[in-house]
FIZARO-818433 format. One line per field, with one value per residue: residue number from 1; x, y, z of N, C-alpha, C, CB in turn. Coordinates in nm, 4 decimals. Glycine has a CB too. Example, Ala and Ser with C-alpha at 12.3 -4.5 7.8 and 13.67 -1.06 7.14 Angstrom:
2
seq = (1  2)
nX = (1.3190  1.2850)
nY = (-0.5690  -0.2250)
nZ = (0.7800  0.7080)
caX = (1.2300  1.3670)
caY = (-0.4500  -0.1060)
caZ = (0.7800  0.7140)
cX = (1.3200  1.2900)
cY = (-0.3300  0.0030)
cZ = (0.7800  0.7870)
cbX = (1.1308  1.4084)
cbY = (-0.4473  -0.0598)
cbZ = (0.9046  0.5725)
***
This chain:
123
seq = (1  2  3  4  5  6  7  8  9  10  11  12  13  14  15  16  17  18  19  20  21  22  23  24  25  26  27  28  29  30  31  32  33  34  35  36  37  38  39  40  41  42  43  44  45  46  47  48  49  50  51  52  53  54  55  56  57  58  59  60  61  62  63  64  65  66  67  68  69  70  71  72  73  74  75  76  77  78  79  80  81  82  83  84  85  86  87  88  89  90  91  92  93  94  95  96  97  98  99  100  101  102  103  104  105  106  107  108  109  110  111  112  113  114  115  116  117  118  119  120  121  122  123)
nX = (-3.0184  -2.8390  -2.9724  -3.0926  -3.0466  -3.2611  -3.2197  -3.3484  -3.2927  -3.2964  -3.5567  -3.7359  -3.9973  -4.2330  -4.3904  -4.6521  -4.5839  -4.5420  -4.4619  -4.5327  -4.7568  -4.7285  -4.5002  -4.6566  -4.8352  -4.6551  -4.5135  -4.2563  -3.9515  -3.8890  -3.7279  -3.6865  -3.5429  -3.5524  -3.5004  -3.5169  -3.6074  -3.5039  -3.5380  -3.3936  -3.2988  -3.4312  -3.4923  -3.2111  -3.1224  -3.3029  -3.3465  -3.5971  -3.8460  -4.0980  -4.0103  -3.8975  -3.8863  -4.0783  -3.9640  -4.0550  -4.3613  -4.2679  -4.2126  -4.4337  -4.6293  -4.4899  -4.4901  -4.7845  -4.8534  -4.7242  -4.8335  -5.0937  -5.1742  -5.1487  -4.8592  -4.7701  -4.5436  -4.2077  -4.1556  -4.4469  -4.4821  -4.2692  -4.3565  -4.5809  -4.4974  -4.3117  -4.5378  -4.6992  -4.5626  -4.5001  -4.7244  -4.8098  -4.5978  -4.3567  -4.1531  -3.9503  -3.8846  -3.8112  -3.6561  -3.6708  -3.5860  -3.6740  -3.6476  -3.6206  -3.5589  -3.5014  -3.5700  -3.6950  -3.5773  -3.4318  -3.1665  -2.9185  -2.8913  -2.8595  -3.0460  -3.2986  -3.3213  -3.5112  -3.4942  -3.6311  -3.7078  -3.8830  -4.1179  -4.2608  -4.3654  -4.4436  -4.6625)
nY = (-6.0136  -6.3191  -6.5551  -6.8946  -7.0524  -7.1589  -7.2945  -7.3358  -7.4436  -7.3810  -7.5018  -7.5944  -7.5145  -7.5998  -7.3168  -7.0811  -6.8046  -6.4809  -6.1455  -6.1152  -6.2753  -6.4817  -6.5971  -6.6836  -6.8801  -7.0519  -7.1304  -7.1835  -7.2875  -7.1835  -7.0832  -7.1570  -7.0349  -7.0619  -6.8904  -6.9160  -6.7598  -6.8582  -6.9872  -7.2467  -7.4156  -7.5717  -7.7615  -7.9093  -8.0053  -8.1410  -8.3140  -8.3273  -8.3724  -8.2466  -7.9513  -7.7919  -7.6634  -7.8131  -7.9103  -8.0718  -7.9988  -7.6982  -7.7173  -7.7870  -7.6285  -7.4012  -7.4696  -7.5028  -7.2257  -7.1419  -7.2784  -7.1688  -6.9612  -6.7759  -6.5497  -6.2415  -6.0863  -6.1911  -6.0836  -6.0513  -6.3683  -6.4052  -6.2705  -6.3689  -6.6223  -6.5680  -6.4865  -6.6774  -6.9034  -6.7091  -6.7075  -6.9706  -7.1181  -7.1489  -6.9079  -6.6383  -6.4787  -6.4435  -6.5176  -6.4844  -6.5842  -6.6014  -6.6749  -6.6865  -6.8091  -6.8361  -6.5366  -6.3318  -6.0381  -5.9862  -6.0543  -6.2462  -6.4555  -6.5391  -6.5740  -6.3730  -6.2557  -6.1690  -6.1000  -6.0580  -5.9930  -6.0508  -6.0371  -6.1210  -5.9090  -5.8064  -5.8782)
nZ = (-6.9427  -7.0139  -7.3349  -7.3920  -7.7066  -7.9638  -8.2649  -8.5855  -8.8949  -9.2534  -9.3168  -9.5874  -9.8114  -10.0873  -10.2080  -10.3791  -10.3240  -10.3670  -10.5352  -10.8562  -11.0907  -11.2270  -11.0534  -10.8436  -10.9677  -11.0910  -10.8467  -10.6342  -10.4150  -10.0938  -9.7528  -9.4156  -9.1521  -8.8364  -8.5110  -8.1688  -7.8478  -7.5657  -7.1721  -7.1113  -6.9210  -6.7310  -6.8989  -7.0099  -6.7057  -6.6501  -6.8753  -7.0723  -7.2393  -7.2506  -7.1117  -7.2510  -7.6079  -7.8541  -8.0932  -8.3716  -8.3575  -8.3660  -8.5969  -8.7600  -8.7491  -8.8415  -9.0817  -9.1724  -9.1118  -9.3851  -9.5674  -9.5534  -9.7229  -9.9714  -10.0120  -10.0708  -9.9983  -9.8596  -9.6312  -9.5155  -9.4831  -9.2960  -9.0574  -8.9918  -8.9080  -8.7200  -8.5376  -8.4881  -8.3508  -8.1385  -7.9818  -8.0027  -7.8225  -7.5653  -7.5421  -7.5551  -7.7273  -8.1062  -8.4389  -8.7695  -9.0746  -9.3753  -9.6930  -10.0548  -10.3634  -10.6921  -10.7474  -10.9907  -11.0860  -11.3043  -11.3456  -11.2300  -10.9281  -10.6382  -10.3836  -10.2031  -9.9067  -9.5948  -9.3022  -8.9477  -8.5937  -8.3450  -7.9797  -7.6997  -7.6046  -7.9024  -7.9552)
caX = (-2.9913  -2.8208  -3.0919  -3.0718  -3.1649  -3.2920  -3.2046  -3.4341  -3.2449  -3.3122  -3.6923  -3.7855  -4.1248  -4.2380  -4.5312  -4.6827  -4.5939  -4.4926  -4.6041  -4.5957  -4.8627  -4.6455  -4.4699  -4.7702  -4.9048  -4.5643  -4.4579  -4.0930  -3.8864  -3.8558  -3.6572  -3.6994  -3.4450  -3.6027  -3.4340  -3.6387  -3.4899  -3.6117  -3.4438  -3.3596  -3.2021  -3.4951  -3.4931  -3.1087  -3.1519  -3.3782  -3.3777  -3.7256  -3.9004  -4.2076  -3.9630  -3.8463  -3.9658  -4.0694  -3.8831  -4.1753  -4.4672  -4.2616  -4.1794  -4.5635  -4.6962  -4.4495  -4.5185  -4.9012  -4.8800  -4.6638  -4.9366  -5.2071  -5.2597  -5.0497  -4.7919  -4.6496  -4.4241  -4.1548  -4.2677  -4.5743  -4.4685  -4.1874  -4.4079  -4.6978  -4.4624  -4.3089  -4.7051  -4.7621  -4.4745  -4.4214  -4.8599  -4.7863  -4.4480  -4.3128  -4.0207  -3.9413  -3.8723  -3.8017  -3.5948  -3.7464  -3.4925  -3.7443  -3.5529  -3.7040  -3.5108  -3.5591  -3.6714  -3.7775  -3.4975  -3.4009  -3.0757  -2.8810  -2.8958  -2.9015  -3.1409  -3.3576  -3.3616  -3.5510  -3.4985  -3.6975  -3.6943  -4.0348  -4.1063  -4.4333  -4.4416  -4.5015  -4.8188)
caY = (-6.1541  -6.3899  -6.6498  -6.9865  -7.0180  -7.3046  -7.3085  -7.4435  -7.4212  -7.3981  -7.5724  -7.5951  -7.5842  -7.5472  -7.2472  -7.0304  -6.6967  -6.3923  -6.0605  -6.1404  -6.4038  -6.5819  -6.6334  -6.7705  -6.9629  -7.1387  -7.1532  -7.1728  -7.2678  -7.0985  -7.1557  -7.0474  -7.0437  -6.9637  -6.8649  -6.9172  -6.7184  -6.8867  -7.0615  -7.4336  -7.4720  -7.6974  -7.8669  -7.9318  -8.0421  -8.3028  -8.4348  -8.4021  -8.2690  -8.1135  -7.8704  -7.7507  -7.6556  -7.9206  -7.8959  -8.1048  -7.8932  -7.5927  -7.7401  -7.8327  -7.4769  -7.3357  -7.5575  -7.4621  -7.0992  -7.1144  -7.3394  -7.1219  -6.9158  -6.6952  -6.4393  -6.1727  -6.0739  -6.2567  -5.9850  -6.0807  -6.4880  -6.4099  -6.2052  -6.4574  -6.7478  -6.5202  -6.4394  -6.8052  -6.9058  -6.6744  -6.7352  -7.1397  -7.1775  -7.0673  -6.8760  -6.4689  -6.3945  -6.5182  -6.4339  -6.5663  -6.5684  -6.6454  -6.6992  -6.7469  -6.8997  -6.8192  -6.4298  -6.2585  -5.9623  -5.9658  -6.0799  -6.3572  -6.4023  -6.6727  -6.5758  -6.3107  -6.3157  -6.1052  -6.1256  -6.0469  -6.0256  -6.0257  -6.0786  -6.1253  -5.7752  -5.7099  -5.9436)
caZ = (-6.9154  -7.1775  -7.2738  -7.4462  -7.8422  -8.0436  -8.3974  -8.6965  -9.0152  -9.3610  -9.3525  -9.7400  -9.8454  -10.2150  -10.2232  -10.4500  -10.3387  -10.4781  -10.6548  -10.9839  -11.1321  -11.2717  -10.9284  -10.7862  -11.0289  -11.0525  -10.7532  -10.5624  -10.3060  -9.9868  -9.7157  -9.3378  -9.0478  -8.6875  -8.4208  -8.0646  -7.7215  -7.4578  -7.0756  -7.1690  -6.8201  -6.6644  -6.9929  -6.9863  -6.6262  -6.6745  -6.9834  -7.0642  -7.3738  -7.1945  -7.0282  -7.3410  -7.6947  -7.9287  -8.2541  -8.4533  -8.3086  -8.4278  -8.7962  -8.8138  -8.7088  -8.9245  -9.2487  -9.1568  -9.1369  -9.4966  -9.6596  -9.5409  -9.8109  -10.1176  -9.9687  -10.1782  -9.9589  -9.7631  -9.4822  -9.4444  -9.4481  -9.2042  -8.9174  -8.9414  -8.8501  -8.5467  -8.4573  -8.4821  -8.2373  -7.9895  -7.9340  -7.9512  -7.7586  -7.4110  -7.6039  -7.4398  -7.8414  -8.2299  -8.5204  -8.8339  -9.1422  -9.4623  -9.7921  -10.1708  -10.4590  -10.7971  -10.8242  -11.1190  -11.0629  -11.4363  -11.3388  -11.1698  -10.7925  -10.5284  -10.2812  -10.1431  -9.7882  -9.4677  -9.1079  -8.8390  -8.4791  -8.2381  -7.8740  -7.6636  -7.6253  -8.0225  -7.9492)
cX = (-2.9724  -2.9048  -3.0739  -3.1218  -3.1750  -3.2874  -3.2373  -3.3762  -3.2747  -3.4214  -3.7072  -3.9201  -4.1388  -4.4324  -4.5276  -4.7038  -4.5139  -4.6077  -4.6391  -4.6736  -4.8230  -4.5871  -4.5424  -4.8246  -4.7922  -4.5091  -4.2890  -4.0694  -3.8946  -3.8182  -3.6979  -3.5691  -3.5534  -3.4981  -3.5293  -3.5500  -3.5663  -3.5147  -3.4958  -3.2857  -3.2543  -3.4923  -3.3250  -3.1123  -3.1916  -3.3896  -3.4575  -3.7784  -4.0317  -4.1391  -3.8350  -3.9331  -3.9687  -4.0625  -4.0076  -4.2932  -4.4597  -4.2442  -4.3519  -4.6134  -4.6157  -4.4848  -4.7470  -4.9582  -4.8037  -4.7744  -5.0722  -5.2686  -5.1037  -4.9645  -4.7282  -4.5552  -4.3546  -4.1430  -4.2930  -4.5886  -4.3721  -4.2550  -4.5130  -4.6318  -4.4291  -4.4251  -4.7359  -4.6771  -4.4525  -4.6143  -4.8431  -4.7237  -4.4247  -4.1472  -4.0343  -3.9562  -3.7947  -3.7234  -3.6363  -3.6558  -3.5796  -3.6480  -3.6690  -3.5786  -3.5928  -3.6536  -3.6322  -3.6924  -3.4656  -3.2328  -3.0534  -2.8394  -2.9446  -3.0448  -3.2071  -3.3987  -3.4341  -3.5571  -3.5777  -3.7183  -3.8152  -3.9684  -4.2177  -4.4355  -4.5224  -4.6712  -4.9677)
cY = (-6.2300  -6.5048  -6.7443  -6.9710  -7.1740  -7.2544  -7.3997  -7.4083  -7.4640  -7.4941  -7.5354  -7.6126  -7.5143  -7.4370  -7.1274  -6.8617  -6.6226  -6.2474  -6.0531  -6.2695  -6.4924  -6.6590  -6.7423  -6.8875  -7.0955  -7.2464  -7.1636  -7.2302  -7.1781  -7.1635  -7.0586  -7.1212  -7.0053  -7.0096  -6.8488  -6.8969  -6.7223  -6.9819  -7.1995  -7.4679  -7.5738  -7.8190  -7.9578  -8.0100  -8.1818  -8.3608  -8.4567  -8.2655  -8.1803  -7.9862  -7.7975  -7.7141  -7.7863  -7.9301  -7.9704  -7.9907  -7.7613  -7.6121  -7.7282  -7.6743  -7.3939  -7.3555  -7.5041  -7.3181  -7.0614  -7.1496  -7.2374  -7.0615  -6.8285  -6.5911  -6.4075  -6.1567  -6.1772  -6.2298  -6.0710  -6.2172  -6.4863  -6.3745  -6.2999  -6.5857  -6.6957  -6.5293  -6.6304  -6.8960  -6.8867  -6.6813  -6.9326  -7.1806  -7.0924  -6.9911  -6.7152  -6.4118  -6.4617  -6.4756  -6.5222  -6.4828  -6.6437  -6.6011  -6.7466  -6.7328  -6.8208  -6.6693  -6.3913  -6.1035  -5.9124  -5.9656  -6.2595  -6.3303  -6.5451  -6.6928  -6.4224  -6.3235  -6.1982  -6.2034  -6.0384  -6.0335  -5.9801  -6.0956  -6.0540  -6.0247  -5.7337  -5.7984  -5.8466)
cZ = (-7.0467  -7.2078  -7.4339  -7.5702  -7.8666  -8.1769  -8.4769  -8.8252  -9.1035  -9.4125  -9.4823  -9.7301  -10.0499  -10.2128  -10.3184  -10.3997  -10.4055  -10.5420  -10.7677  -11.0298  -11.1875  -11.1403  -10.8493  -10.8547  -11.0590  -10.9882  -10.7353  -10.4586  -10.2466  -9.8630  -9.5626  -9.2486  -8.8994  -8.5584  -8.2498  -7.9364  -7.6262  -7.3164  -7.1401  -7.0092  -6.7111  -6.7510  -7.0044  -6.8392  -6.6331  -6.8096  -6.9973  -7.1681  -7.3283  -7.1163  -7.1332  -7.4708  -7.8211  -8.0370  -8.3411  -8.4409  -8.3770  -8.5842  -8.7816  -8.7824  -8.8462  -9.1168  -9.2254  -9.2050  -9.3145  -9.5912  -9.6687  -9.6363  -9.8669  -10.0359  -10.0980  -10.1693  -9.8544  -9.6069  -9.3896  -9.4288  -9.3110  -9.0549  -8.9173  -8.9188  -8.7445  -8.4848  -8.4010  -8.3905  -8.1423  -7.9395  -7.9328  -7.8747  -7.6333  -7.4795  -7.6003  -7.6357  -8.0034  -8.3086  -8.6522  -8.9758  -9.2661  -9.6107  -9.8953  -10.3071  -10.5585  -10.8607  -10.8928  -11.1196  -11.2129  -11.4735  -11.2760  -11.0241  -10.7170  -10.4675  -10.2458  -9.9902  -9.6842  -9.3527  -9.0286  -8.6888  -8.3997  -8.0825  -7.8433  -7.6606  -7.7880  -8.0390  -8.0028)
cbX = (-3.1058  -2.6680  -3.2914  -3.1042  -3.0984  -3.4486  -3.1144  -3.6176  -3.1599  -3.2070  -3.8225  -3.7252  -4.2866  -4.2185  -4.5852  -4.7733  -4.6072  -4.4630  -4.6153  -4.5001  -4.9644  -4.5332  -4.4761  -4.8792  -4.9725  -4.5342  -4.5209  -4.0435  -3.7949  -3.9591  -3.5094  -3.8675  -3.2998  -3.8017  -3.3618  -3.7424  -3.4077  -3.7618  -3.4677  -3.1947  -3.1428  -3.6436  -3.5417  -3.0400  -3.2136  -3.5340  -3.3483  -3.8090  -3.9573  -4.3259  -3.9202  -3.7584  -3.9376  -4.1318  -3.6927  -4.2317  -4.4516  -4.1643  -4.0793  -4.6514  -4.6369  -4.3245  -4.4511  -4.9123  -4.8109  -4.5317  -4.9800  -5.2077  -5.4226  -5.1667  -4.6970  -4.6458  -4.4252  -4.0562  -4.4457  -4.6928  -4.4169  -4.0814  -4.4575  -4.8259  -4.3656  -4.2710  -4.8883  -4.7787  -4.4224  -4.2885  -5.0007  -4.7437  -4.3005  -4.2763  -3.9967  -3.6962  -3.7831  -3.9036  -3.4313  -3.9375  -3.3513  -3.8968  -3.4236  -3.8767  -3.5357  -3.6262  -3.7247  -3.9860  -3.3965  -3.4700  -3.0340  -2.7787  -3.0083  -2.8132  -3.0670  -3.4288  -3.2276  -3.6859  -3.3474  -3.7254  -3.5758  -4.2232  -4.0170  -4.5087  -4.3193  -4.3715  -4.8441)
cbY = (-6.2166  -6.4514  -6.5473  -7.0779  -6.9052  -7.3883  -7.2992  -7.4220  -7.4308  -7.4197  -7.5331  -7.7087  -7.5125  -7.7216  -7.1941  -7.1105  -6.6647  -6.5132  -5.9471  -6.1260  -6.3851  -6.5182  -6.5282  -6.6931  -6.8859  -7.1082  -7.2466  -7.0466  -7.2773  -7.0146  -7.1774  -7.0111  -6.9189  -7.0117  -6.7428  -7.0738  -6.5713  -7.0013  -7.0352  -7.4646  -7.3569  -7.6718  -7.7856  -7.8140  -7.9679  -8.3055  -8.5394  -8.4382  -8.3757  -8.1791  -7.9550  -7.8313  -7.5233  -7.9791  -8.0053  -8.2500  -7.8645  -7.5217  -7.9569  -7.9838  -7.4011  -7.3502  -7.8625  -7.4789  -7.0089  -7.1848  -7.4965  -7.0605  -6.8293  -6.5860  -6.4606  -6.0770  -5.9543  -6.2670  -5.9209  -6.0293  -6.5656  -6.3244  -6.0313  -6.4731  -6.8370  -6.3696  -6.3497  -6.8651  -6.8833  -6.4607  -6.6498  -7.2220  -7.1567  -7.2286  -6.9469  -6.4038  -6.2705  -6.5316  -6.4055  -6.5615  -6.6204  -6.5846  -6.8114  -6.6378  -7.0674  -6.9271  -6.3319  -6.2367  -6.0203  -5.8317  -5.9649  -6.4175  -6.2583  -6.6609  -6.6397  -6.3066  -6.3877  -6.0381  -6.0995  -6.0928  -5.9819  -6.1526  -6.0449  -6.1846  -5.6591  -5.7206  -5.9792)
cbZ = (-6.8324  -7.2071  -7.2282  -7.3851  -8.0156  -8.0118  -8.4190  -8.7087  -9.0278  -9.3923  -9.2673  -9.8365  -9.6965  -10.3451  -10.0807  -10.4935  -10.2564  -10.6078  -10.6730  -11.0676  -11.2102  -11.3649  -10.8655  -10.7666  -11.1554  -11.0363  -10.7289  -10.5216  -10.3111  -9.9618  -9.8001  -9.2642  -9.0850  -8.6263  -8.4824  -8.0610  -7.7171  -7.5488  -6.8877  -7.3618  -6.7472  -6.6270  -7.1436  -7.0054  -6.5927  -6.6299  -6.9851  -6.8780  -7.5257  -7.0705  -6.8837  -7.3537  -7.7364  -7.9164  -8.2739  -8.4037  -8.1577  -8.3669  -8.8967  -8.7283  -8.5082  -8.8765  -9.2303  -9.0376  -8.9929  -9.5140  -9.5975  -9.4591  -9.7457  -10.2648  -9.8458  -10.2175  -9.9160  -9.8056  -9.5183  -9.5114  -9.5696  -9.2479  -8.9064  -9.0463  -8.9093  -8.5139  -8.6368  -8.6248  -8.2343  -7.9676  -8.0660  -8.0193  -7.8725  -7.2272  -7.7674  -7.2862  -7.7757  -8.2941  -8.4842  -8.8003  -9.0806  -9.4381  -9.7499  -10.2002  -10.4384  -10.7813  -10.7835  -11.0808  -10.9778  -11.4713  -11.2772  -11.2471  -10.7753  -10.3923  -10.1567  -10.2110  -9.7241  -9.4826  -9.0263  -8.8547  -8.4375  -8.3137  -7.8053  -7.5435  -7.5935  -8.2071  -7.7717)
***
């Protein structure tokens, strides 16, 4: 079954992860995207935000689980915002697109990015 998404693009926050100590102690940009696959067709219907997902609710959960504490990896920031989503939100499944600025490669380079994809089953 084909099933409605909601798209959160390119949230910025500035945090201090990373594996080198420098990284951290720094800090960086990082950037997330989420992707949320869930029916919108009562919400469409009526016109009514309890019958849908609530785009603030999910920035604030998401800006929560980023602040929480130091990630090394963009991993382990990316699967603890799915975890923290598909347990907050009525949404079948996630795709969580975490981005960091500025690594330490020893070259020149835009972005670093991982994607993700969960569903209540990986609960």
């Amino acid at each position: 079954m084909q099933r409605d998404v909601i798209r959160m693009t390119n949230m910025t926050f500035y945090g201090h992860h990373g594996v080198d100590d420098s990284e951290r102690q720094l800090g960086g940009k990082f950037s997330l995207d989420i992707e949320m696959f869930c029916d919108l067709r009562q919400a469409g219907r009526a016109d009514d935000l309890t019958k849908t997902v609530d785009y603030k609710a999910v920035y604030d959960v998401a800006r929560k689980v980023e602040g929480s504490r130091e990630y090394k990896l963009l991993e382990a920031l990316a699967h603890d915002v799915a975890h923290a989503i598909l347990l907050n939100f009525e949404v079948d499944a996630v795709t969580i697109r975490a981005r960091k600025q500025s690594v330490p490669l020893g070259g020149l380079i835009d972005h670093t990015e991982v994607e993700i994809h969960r569903t209540k089953k990986d609960l």
